[in-house]
N, C-alpha and C positions, 0 to 999 in steps of 0.2 A: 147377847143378841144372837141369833142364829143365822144359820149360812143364807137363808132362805130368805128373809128381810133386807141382808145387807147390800148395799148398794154396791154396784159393779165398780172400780175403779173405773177412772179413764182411761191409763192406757189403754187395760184389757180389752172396754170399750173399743178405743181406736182399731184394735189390734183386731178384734172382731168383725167391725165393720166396714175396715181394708180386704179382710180375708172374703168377706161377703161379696165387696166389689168387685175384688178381680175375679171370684168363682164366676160371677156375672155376666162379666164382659168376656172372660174366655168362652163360655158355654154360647151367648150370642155370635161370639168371631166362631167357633166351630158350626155353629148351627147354618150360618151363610154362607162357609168357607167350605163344609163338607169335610171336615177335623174334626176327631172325638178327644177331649180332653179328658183323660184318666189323671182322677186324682186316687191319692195312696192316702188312708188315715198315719200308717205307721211311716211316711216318710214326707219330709217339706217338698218333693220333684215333682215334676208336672212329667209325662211319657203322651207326646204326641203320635196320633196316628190318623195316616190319612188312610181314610175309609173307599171303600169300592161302590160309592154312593152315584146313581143319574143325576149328575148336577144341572147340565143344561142337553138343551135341546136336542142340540149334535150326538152329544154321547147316546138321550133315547131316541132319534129315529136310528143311527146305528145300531144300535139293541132290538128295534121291531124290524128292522130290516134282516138282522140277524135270526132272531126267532122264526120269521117267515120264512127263508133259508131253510133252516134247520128241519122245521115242522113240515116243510115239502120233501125235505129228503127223508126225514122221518116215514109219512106218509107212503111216499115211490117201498122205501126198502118192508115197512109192515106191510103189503100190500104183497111182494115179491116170497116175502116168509112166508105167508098165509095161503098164499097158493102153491109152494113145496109142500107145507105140513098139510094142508085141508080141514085145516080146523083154527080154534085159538089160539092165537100169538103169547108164548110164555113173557113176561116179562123182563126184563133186563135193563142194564142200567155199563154206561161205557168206562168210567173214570169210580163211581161211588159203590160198587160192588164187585171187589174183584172174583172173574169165577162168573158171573152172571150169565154170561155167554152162553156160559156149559150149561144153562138150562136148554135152549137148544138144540134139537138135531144136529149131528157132528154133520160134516159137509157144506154145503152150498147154502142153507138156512143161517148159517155162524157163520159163513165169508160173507153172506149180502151183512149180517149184523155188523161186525166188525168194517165195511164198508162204511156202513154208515156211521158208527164212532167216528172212524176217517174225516169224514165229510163234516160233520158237525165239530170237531177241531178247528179244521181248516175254514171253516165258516167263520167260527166266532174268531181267528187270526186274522182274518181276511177283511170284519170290520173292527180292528184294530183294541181284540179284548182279549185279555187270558181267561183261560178257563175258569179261574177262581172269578174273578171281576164280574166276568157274567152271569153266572150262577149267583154270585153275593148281589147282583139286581135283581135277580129272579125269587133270590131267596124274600130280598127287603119290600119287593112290590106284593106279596104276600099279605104281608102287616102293615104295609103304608099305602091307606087312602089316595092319599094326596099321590104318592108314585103313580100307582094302578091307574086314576082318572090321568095321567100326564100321558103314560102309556096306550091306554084307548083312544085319546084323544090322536095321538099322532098312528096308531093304526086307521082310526075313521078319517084322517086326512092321505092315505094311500089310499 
């Protein structure tokens, strides 16, 4: 008889269909709880992580409260560049490209920038996120539907 015919034991059976449940029920308790469950093929351990996920409400209006923060200082300080240089604001980036700055005019164009790095720290501290946390929402509202409409929704309610 061949491997392909023969019928699965029981155990194995159980064995499998224990393993299927609790894949199940972990991936549902992370999917509500905002936990990602890494499973390993090459080890029996579970490695829990809590994720930098908008779970509720409070955390996204704290997050468009912050973005609108940001994006007004944003705004003030590209606004302040653009009338030093007279022309296009090079791009830049405060935390994700070190060195970016220096695309800038040395002087007063790089302290208004650097100013506003400042301000956009202290912003996203100020409603109660690290920099990685809030980015990793900025990153995930990207890709998640359901984020982005949570997010528009409590900007259209400002």
């Amino acid at each position: 008889m061949s491997n392909i015919c023969r019928p699965i034991a029981r155990p194995k059976l159980n064995r499998i269909l224990s393993q299927s449940l609790i894949v199940g029920v972990l991936s549902t308790w992370g999917l509500l709880s905002g936990v990602t469950v890494e499973l390993s093929l090459g080890s029996p351990s579970f490695a829990f992580r809590s994720s930098a996920l908008a779970q509720s409400e409070d955390e996204i209006d704290r997050y468009v409260q912050a973005a609108r923060d940001i994006e007004s200082s944003r705004q003030s300080a590209y606004n302040e560049i653009k009338g030093i240089i007279g022309g296009e604001v090079p791009s830049f980036a405060c935390n994700q490209r070190p060195g970016s700055l220096n695309a800038l005019p040395a002087g007063r164009a790089r302290e208004i920038a650097a100013r506003y790095c400042d301000d956009a720290e202290n912003i996203v501290k100020k409603y109660d996120f690290t920099n990685e946390s809030f980015n990793a929402i900025t990153r995930r509202r990207q890709s998640d539907p359901a984020l982005e409409r949570r997010i528009q929704d409590a900007l259209n309610r400002r």
